[in-house]
N, C-alpha and C positions, 0 to 999 in steps of 0.2 A: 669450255672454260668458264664462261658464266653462270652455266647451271651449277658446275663445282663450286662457284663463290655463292652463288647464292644460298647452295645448300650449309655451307657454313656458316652461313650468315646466320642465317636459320637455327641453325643448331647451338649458334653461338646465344640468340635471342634466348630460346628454350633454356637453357644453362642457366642464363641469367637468373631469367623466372624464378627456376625452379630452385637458385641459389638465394635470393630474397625473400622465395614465399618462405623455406627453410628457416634465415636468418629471423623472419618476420612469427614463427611460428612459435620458433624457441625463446624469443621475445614475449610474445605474449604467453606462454607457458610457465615464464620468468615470475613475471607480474600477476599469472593468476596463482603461483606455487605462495608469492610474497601476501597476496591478497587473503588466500585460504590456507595457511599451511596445514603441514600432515603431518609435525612433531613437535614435540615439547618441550622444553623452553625453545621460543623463538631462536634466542641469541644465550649462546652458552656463559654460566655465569664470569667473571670475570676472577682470576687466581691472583689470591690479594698476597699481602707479605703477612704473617704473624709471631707473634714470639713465642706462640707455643708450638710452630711448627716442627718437623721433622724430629728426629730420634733424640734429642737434648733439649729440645723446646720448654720452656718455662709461661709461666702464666705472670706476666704485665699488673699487678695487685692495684696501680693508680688508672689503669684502662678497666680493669673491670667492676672499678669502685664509678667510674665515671658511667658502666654501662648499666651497673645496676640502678643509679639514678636515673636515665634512661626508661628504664624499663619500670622505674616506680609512678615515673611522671607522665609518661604515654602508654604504652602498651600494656601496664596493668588495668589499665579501662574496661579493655576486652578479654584479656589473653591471661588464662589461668598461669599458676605455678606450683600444681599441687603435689607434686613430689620432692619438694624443694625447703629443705627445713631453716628458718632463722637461723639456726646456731653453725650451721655451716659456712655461714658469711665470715667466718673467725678466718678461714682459709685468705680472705681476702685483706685480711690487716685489720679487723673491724675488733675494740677489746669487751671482752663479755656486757659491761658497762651500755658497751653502744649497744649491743644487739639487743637486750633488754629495755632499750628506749626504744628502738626501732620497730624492733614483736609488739610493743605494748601500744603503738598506733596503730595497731590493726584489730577490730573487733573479731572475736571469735563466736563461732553458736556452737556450742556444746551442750552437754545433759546425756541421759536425764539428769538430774540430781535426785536427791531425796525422795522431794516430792514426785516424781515421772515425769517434771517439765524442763523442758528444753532454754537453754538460756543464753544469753552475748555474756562475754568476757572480754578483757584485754588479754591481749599474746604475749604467749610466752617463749624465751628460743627454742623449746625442743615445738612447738606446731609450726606450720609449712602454709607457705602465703596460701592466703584465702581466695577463694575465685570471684571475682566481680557478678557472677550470677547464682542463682540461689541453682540451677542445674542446664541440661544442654538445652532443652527445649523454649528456656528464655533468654539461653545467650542466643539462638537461632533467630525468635524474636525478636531479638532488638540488634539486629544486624542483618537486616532484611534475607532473612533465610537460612544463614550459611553463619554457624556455629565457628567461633576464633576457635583456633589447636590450641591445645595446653602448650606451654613454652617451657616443661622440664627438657621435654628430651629433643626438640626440636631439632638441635645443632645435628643428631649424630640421627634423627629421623627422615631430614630431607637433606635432597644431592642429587645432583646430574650423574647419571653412567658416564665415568669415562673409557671411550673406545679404547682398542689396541692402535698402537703399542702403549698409549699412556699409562695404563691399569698393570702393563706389568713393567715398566716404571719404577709406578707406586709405591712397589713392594719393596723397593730397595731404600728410595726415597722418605718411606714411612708417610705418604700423604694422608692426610686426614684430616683435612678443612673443609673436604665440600659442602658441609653442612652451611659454617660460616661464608664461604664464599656464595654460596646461595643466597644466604640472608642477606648481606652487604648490596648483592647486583639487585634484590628484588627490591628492598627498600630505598636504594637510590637511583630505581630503573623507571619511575612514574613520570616521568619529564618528555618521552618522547612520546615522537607523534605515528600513529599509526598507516602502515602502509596504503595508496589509494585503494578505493574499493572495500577495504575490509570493516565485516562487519563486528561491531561492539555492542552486546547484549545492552538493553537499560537498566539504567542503575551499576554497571559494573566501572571498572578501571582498566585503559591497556595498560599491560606490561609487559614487555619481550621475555623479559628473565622469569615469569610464572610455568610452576611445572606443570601448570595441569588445563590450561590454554592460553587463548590471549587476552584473557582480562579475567579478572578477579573481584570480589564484592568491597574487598576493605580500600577505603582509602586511602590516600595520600599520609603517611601517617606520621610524618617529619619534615620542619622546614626550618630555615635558619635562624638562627636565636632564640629558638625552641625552649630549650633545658640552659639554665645557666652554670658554666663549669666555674669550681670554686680553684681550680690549677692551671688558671690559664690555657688548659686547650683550646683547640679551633672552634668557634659553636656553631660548626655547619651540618647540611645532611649529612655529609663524606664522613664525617669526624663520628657523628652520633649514629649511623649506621655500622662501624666500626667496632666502636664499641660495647653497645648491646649486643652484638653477633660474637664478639669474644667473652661477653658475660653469660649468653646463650651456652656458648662450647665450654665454658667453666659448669654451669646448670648441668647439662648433660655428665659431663665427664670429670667431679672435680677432684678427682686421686689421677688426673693423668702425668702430673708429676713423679708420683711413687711410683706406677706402671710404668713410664720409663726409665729410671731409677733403678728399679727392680729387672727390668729386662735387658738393661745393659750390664749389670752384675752377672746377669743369666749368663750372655754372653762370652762373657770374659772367664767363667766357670767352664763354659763349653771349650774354649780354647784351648783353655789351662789343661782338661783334663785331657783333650785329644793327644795334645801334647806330649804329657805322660804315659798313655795308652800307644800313641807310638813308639814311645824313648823302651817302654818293657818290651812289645814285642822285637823291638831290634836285638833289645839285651838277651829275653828266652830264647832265642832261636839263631845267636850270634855263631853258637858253635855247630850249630846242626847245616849239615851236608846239604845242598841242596840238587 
């Protein structure tokens, strides 16, 4: 009987062990996945609310007048907008009046002229903001390597994959913010601190929310009282990460008002006519025998 206790003893010890080294394994497997990850964005971005969301969504005209100030007073530093015409900003409540003050703060280099030489002008609203660098090889320059994206299509060029089931969802839901929810997590995602262990290139920034590892070359590139709003909104990062990422999703897409418009007319076209196309075959074939 004691060699039977002991042998469970025994066996109970081993268990033990072998239940700890386990726990202690998946621990540190935990911290070295935290430390190194193996996919991209860290932390998925965060699904915000918008007004131009889902299949009746509308575009906010005093959010995206706040974002394009945003975006004239920070991020036109770096970040082109060169598919992006003046005269489009009408969409946003701006009257031709304005946009013609606005185009004409901006120098244009045009030509040739006459003579074959190249010249600066003021803007006009049919030209498209100007890019901060004369080409890629000195915006890469003067942002120590790594070239700012153009910010026409931004909104509808970056996005998290979302898995199943969410993606087929989606489709019913009409989602199509991930762009903006992207921009939002990344630009108010610079505050935290990175896992132990992990390493951060020099020179760069962590971000969890970055698509394309854990840290990025551009800076921190909004903070409170930053931009001053002339309506009273909030003047914080939340507030001004908001809104330029809904002036972004306006930049990319800004007939997504008529496309929805249009596509729920589509709709109701399709109904109507199923409809009809039912009500005749009931009628041609009422008398026929079956």
């Amino acid at each position: 009987m004691k060699k039977i206790l002991t042998s469970l003893a025994l066996i109970g010890l081993v268990a033990a062990g072998t239940g700890a080294a386990g726990t202690w394994a998946i621990a540190a497997e935990e911290a070295h996945n935290a430390a190194a990850p193996t996919h991209f964005p860290i932390d998925e971005p965060k699904e915000m609310s918008w007004s131009f969301s889902g299949p009746f969504g509308t575009y906010d005209k005093g959010q995206l007048q706040r974002g394009l100030k945003v975006y004239k007073e920070v991020c036109s530093a770096c970040h082109s907008m060169n598919l992006v015409a003046f005269r489009t900003l009408s969409d946003l409540g701006y009257s031709d009046a304005q946009i013609k003050s606005l185009a004409a703060t901006y120098t244009i280099h045009d030509g040739p002229n006459d003579a074959g030489d190249m010249f600066d002008r003021p803007g006009k609203p049919s030209d498209h903001f100007p890019a901060p660098f004369a080409n890629e090889e000195a915006a890469a320059a003067s942002n120590g390597g790594a070239a700012p994206p153009d910010m026409s299509l931004l909104a509808k060029a970056r996005g998290v994959e979302r898995g199943f089931p969410r993606f087929v969802f989606d489709i019913f839901t009409q989602y199509a913010q991930g762009g903006p929810d992207y921009i939002h997590s990344l630009l108010t995602g610079y505050d935290q601190t990175p896992p132990a262990g992990m390493v951060i290139p020099e020179g760069t920034h962590y971000n969890p929310y970055f698509l394309s590892g854990v840290s990025l070359k551009m800076p921190k590139p909004l903070s409170d009282g930053q931009v001053t709003y002339d309506d009273g909104s909030p003047q914080t990062v939340d507030q001004y990460a908001r809104d330029v990422s809904a002036f972004l999703m306006f930049a990319a897409e800004p007939h997504l008002e008529d496309r929805k418009k249009t596509g729920f007319r589509v709709m109701v076209f399709l109904l109507l006519l199923g409809a009809l196309v039912y009500m005749t075959k009931r009628r041609v074939w009422a008398d026929v025998a079956h």
